[in-house]
Every structure is written in C-alpha cells, then in structure tokens.
N, C-alpha and C positions, 0 to 999 in steps of 0.2 A: 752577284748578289745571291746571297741562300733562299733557296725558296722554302714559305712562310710554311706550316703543315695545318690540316685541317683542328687540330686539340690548340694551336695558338691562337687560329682563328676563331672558336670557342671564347678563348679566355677571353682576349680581347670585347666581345661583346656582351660576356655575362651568362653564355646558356651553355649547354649543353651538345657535345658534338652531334649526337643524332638530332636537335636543333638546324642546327647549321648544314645539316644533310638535306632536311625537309626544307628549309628556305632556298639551297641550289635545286633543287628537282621540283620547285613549285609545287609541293602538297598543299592541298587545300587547309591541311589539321594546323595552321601556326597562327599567331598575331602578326596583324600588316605590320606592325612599326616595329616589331623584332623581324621580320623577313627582310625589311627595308633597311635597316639598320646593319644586319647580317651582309645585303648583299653589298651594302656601299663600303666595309670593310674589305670584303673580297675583292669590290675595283681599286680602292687607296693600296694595297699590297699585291696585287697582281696575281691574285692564289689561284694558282691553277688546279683541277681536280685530283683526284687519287689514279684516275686510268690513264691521262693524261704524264702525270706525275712521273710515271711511269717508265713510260716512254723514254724521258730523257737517260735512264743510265741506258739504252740502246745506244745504237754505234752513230754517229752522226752521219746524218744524209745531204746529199749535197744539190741543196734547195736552193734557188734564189725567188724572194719573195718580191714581186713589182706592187707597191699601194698606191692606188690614184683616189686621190677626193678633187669629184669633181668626172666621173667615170664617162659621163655623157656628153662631156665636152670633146666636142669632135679633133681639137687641137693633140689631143695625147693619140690617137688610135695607131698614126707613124710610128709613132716614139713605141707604143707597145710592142708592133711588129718588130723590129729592130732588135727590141730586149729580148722578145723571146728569141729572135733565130741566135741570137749570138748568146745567147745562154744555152742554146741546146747544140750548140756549135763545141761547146769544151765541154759535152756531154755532162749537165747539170741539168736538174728538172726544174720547172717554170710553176709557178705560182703565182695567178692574178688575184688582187683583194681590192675589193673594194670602199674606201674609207666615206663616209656618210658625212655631208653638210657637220651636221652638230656633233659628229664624234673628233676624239683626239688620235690623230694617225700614230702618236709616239704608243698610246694602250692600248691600239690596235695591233702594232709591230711587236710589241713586249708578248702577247697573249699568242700572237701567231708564232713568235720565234719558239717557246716555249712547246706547241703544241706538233709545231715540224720538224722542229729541229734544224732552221735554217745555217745558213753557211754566210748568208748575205740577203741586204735589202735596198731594196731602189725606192726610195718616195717620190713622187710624181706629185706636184700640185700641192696646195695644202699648207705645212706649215712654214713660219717665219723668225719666230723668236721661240726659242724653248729653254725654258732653265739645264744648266750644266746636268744639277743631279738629276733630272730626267733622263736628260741623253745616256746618260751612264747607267742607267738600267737596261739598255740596249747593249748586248756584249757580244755581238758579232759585227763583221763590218758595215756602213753604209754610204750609200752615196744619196746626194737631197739632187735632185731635178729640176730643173725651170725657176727654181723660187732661190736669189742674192743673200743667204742668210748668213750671221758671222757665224763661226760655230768655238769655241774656246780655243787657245793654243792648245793645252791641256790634251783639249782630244785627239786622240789620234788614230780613234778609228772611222774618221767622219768625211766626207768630201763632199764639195759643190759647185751644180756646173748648169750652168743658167746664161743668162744675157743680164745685160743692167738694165732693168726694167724701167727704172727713173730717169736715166739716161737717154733709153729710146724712146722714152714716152716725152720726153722734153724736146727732142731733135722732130717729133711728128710735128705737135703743137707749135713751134718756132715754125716749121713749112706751112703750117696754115697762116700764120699769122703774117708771113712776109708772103702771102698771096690775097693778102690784105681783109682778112677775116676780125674784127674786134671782138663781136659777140657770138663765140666758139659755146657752146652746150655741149659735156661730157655724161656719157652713158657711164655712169663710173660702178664700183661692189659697195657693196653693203656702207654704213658708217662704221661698223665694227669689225670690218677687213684689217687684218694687221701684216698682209702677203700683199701677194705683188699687185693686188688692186690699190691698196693703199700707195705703192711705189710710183704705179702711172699716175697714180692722181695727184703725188706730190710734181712727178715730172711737168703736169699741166698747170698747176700754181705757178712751179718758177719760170715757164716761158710765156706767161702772160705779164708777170712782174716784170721780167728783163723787158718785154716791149711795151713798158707804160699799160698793160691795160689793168683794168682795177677785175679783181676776180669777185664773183657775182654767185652768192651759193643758190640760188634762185635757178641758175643756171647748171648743177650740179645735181645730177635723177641716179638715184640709187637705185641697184636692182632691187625689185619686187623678191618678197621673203617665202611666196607661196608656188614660183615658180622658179624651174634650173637655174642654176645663178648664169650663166656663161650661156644663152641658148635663143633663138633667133625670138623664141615666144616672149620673152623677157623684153630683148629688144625693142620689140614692137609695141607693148603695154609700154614702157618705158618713152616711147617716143609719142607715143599718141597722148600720155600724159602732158608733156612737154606742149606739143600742138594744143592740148586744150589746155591749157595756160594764158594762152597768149602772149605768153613773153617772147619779146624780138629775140630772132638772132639769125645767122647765114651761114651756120654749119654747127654740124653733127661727130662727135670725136669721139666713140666707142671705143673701151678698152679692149671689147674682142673683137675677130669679125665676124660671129655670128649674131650678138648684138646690133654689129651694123648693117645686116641684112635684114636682121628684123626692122631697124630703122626703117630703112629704104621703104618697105612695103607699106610701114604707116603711111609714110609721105607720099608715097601715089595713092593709096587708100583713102588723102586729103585731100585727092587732085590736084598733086604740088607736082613741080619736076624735079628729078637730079641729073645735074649740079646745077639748071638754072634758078632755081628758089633758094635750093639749100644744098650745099658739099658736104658728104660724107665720108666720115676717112675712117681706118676701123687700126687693129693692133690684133698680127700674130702671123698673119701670112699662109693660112689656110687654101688650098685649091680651090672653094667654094669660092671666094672671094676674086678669083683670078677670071672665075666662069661665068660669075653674074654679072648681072647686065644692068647701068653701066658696074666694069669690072671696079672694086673698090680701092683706093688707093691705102695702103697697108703699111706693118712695119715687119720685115718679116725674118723670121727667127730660123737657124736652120736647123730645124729636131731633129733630122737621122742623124746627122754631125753629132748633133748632143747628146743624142742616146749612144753614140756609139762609143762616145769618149765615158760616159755614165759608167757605162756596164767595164769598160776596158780599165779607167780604175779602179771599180771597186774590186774586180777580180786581182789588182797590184794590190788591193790593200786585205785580201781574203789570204794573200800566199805571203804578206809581210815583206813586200818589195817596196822600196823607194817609189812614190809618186808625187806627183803635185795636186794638192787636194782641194785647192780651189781654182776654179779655170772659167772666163769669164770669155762667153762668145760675144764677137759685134754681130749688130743684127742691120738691116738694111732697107731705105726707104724702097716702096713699090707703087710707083705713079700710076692708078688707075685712072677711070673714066669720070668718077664720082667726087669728084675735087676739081672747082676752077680759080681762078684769081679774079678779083673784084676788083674795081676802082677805090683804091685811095681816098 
C-alpha cells in the first residue's frame, strides 16, 4: 500500500500543511477540533512522519517484531524467551512491543512495521477476528499465537498456531461435571471478548448443555475493567464478588490460572476450604499453578512447543518456503489438589 504524504493528509482535512505539522507535534497555537480531527486522519491512513518516512527507502533490516497484549500475563513470559533466543539464533534482531488492553495490535504492527522496517511479526494474545482489508495492510510476514482465528484463503502471508480453546475448555468443564459438580461458577473475560475468552466461555456452555445442566448467567463474573484482565488481583475481586452474592455453587472454573489463584485466596480469606467447600480448576498450565498449594487442577497448553513452531514458520513464510500455516496443538488435562468429586 503507498504510503499517504503529509500535503494529502492536509487536503483531506481542509488546513494547511504546516497545520497538520502543529497538530503531530502538539503546539499549543491550533483548535482542539482541527488537531483532533487532524489526528484521527493520521490513525484511519496509517501516515507515518517525514523522518520516519524516510527511513523506508534504507536497506531493510532484519527485525522480528513479538506484540503481546496482555504483557503482564505471566502465561506468555516462556513463549517470549523461546522467540527471542531463536530469533537471535538465525542472527535477526528482536523486538518486544507492547499492545495496550484498548488499542488494535493490527495499528500497532502497521505503525511498527513502517518505522523498523521489520522482516516479520509474531502476535501473541489479542486479536480474533480482523477484516481481510486490514490484514493486507500488513505486507510482511506473520504468524498470530495462542489465539484459533480463521485468517482468509486469500492470504498468504498469515499463520496460526494455538490450541482449540473451546475444545479444551469444554473437555475441562465435562471433567468437572462427571465428578458431579451442577453448579460450576466461571471466572470468565470481559462480555465484550471476542478471543479466546469468549472461546472458553463457549467451551462451558456446551458441557453444561450436553450434561442437562441449565447455564445460569448469575453464575458467569466477568473480569473487573479497572484491573489486569488475566491476573490473580482480578481473581480474587472476582471471587469474592461471587461469595458475596450468595449464590450456591461447589466449584470455581477460571479461564486462567492466575485467576484461579486469585480465587483460592478469596476462599480462604472466607474461611472456606479447597476442595472441601469449593473445587477449583483454572486453564493454561502455568508453573504457579503446579506450586500452590492445593496444586490447581489445570488445562495445560505447551508454549515452548508453540513458540517454537510460531517463530519456525514464520521464518518458512519470510523466505517464501512451503509451510503449513495453520497448526492446532492438543493441550492436556492436569489433575491437581484443588478439585474433588461429589456425591451424585
């Protein structure tokens, strides 16, 4: 795609290019609603500056970009080491970026690719569904990480390498349920997740439907919007909501397991015990979870495997080799401490 120049970006909004100079460099001398106006054109076309700009007719450097949204989620920190060593293993330099809750990691990737001059890009965490013509502003190779998304025939510079998140989130839930659990309470994301939060939470619907039980949104505690989505503090605000509810139930099914460790310490926090009050099961297969005490019963995914296979195609797909570009790991129940079976 031609990149936009600063005189179009002008016409486009009506002023003047030294305008459009003083609305990127924040001078105080403009009108808010021409600077804002200014700058929300600059995001719809992706216009990178004049020094920037620049840059690109240099010689291309051989960059790979890793984006995680969601940076603080203790589940990616493997997967980051892995990318890095084996990016610097075929002598390529490493770039971490960090994608923010409310931003879009696609004009993140576009404004980074632009400004490094990458070779390739890993997304980690984040998004699900993105329109064609988005992705095709992206014109180097990529591979999406952790998150089942389709990505068009059409494209061919795209790859994805995940586990079926609905799938293992449905194979937990059925283990809870045939150790005779009815009223299961889910730690689940946001209502407006359209990633793999939404994927476990479909996984929990349909193994409650196949065992007769009626799904109860009552029962269904969204992460809190003011703290890390994925992080044991969430957890724990999340569960203690639940507790002070008062609505029955005899187990806890977090989609992560830092969530579910937050759980836990509500629950002794309420002078309850685990697993004899309430079973707690979490999703991802974390080392924290294997440590605490009782250890959590998990679903566990294998990230070095994943990262390693991530970085190994994209580099098939940076040198225009034959690969397979979607590749779906099984992932595997982990029978902790924090789950028991009930009476019938």
């Amino acid at each position: 795609m031609e990149q936009i120049t600063i005189k179009e970006i002008a016409k486009l909004c009506g002023v003047g290019v030294s305008t459009v100079s003083r609305a990127m460099n924040n001078h105080p001398d403009i009108n808010q609603e021409t600077k804002l106006k200014v700058l929300e054109i600059i995001k719809e076309y992706n216009y990178v500056p004049n020094n920037s700009a620049r840059n690109l007719k240099r010689t291309d450097s051989n960059t790979i970009a890793v984006l995680v949204k969601g940076i603080t989620n203790p589940f990616f920190s493997p997967m980051i080491g892995v990318l890095a060593r084996e990016v610097k293993k075929k002598r390529y330099s490493f770039v971490l970026q960090q994608v923010e809750e409310d931003e879009d990691e696609i004009d993140v990737a576009i404004q980074l690719e632009k400004e490094k001059r990458l070779k390739g890009i890993v997304f980690l965490g984040g998004m699900y569904i993105h329109k064609e013509e988005k992705l095709n502003q992206l014109t180097v190779p990529f591979a999406i990480s952790t998150v089942n998304m389709g990505l068009p025939e059409s494209m061919k510079k795209g790859a994805v390498i995940s586990i079926d998140d609905e799938l293992e989130s449905y194979r937990m839930v059925n283990f809870l349920c045939d150790c005779g659990h009815k009223e299961i309470a889910i730690l689940a994301a946001s209502r407006e997740d359209a990633s793999v939060g939404k994927c476990r939470l479909d996984g929990y619907q349909r193994a409650l439907q196949d065992h007769g039980i009626q799904y109860d949104d009552e029962l269904v505690v969204c992460t809190k919007k003011d703290v890390n989505t994925y992080s044991m503090e969430n957890g724990y605000e999340m569960t203690k909501e639940l507790l002070d509810s008062g609505k029955k139930f005899t187990c806890i099914y977090a989609v992560a397991d830092a969530l579910a460790i937050g759980a836990c310490k509500a629950i002794f926090d309420a002078g309850k015990s685990i697993p004899g009050d309430y079973s707690v099961a979490g999703f991802d297969g974390q080392e924290t979870a294997a440590y605490y005490h009782p250890s959590i019963t998990t679903v566990y995914q294998p990230r070095e495997e994943m990262a390693e296979a991530t970085i190994n195609i994209l580099f098939h797909l940076i040198k225009k080799e034959p690969v397979e570009t979607k590749r779906i790991f099984n992932a595997r129940l982990v029978l902790g401490g924090s789950t028991r079976k009930i009476e019938k």
